[in-house]
C-alpha positions as CSV (number, residue, x, y, z in Angstrom):
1,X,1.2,9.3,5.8
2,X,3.5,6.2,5.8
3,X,3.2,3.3,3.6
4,X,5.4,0.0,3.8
5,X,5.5,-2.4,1.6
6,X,5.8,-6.7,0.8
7,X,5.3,-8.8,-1.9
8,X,4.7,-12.5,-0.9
9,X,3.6,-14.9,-3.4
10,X,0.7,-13.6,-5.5
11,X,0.1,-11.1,-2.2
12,X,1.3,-7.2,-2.1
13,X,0.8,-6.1,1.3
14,X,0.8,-2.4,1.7
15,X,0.5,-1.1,5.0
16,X,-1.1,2.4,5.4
17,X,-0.2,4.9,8.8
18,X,-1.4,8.3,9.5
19,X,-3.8,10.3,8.1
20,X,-4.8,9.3,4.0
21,X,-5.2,13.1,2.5
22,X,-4.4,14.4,-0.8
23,X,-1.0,15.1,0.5
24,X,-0.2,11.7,0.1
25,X,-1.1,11.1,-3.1
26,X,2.5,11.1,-4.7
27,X,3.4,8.4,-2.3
28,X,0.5,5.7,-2.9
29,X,0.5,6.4,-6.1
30,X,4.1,5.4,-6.3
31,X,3.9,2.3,-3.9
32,X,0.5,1.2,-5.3
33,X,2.5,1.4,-8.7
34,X,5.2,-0.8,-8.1
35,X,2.8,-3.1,-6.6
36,X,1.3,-3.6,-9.5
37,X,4.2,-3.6,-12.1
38,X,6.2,-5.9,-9.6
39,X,5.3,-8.8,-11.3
40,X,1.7,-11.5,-11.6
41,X,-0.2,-11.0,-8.6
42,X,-3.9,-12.1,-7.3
43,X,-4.6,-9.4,-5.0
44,X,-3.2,-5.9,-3.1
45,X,-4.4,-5.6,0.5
46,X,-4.2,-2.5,1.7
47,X,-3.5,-2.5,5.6
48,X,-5.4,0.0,7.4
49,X,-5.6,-0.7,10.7
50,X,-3.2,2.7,11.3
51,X,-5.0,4.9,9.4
52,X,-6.6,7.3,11.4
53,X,-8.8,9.5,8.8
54,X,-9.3,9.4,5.4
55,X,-10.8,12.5,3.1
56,X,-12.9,12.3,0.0
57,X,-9.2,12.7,-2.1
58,X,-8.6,9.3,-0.4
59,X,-11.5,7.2,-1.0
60,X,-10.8,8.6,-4.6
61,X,-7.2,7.1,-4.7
62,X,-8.6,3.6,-3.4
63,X,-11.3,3.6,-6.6
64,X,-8.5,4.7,-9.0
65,X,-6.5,1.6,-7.8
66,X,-9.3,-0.4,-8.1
67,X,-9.6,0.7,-11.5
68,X,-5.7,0.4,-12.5
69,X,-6.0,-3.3,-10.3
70,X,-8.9,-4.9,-12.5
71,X,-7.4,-4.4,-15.5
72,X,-4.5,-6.6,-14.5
73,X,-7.4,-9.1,-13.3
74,X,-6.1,-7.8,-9.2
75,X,-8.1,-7.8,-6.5
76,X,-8.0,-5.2,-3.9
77,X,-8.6,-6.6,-0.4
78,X,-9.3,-3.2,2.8
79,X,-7.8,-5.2,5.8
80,X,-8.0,-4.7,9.1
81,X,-9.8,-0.6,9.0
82,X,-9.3,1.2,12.0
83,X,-13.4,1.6,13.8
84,X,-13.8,5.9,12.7
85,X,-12.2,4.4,9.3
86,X,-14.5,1.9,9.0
87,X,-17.1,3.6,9.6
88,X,-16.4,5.8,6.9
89,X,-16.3,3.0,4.4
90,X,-20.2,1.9,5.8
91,X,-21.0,5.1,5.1
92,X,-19.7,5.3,1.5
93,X,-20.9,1.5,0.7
94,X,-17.4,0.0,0.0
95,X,-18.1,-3.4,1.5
96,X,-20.4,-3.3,-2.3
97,X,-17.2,-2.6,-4.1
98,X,-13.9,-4.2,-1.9
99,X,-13.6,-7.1,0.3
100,X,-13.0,-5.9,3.8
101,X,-11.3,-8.4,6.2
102,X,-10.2,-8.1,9.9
């Protein structure tokens, strides 16, 4: 798993590519960290549009962000899923917990 990331206004933009395991928990852990301690922000968008499979561990990470986001009043936007990860999120009902944009 890669992750890139950009802070633009009240926006951190972190782009996701490769498969989302538990392997990669270290590394969004740290990027989705920084994000958040970078400075006052309205929302993290994760970009998913390269991910190509996430596992249960995954979907787990995302909810623990959530979690760490609202208490800094942060929303947490899933842009852009790639179609078998979006189909994923139907599955698990995120659209009830996220905002999902294309």
């Amino acid at each position: 798993m890669n992750f890139t990331s950009r802070i633009e206004g009240l926006t951190a933009t972190i782009g996701l590519e490769g498969r989302f395991t538990f392997e990669a928990h270290p590394g969004f852990k740290a990027c989705t960290r920084e994000a958040l301690e970078s400075g006052p922000l309205e929302r993290i968008v994760l970009d998913m549009e390269k991910v190509t499979y996430l596992d249960a561990s995954s979907l787990g990470m995302i909810l623990l962000l959530r979690e760490s986001a609202e208490t800094r009043q942060v929303a947490v936007v899933l842009h852009r899923p790639s179609q078998p990860v979006m189909s994923l999120l139907e599955v698990v009902r995120f659209e009830r917990l996220f905002q999902i944009t294309n």
